[in-house]
Backbone as CSV, one residue per row, in Angstrom:
resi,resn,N_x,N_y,N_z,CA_x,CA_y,CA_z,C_x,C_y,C_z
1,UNK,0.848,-1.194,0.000,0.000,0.000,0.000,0.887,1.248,0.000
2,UNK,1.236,2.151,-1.247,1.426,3.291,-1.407,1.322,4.070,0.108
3,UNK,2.306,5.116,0.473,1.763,6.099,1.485,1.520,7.177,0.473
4,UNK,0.149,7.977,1.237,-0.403,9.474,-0.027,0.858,10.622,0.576
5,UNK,0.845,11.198,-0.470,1.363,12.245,0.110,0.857,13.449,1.366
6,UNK,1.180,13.567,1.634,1.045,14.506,3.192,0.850,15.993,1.951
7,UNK,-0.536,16.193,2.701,-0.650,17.859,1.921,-0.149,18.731,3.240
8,UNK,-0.377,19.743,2.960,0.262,20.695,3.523,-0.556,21.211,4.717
9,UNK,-0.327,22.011,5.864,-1.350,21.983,6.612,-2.574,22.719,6.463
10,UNK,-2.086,23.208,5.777,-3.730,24.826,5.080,-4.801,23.856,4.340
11,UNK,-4.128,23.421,3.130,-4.899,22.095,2.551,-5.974,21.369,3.534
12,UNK,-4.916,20.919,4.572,-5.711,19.800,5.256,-6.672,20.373,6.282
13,UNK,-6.641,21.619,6.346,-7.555,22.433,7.242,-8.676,22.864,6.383
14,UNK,-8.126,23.460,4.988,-9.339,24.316,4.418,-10.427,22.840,4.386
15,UNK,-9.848,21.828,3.912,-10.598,20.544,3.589,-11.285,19.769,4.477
16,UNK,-11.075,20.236,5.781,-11.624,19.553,6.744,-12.487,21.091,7.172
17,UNK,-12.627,21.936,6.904,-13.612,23.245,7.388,-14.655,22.555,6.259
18,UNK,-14.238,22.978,5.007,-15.433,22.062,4.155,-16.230,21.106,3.914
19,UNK,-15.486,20.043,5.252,-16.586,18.465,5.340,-17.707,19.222,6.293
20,UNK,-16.793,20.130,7.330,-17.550,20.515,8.554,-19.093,21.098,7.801
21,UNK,-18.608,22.118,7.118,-19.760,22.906,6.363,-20.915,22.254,5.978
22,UNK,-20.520,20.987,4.801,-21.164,20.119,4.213,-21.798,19.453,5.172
23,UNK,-21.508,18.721,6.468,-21.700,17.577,7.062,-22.996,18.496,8.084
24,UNK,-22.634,20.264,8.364,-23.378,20.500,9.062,-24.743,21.374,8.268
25,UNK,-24.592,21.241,6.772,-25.525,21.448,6.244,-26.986,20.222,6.360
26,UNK,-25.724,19.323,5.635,-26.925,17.877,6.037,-27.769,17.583,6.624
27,UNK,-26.786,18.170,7.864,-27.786,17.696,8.893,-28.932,18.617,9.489
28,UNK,-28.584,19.650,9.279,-29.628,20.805,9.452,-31.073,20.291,8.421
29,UNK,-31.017,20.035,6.846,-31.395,19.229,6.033,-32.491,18.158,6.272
30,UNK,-31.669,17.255,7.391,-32.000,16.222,7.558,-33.269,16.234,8.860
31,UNK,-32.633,16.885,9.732,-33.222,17.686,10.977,-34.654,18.449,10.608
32,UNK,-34.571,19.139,9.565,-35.760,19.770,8.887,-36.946,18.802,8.392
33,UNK,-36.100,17.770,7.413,-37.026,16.549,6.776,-37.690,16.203,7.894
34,UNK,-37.275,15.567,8.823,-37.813,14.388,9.830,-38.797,15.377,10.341
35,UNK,-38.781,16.745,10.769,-39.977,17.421,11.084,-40.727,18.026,10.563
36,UNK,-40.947,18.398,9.421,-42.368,17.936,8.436,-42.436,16.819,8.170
37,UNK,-41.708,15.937,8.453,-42.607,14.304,8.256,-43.160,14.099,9.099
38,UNK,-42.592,14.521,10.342,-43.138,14.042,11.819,-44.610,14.679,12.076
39,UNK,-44.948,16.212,11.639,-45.567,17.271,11.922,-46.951,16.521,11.401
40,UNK,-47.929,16.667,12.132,-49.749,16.003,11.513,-50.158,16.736,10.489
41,UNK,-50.927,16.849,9.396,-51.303,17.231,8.850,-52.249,18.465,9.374
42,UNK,-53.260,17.954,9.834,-54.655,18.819,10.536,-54.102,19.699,11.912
């Protein structure tokens, strides 16, 4: 198994702020779905 190369530390920060973003969009997303599903109609 190949080792990857080691990016640099800015790289590995900007890229991990961007899962954060994504991951805490989702879930906001997701959080929303389940309560209009949950919510009764009448």
């Amino acid at each position: 198994m190949k080792k990857c190369p080691q990016l640099t530390q800015g790289h590995n920060g900007e890229r991990l702020c961007w899962a954060r973003i994504f991951m805490r969009c989702d879930w906001e997303n997701v959080r929303l779905l389940r309560i209009f599903k949950n919510k009764p109609i009448n």
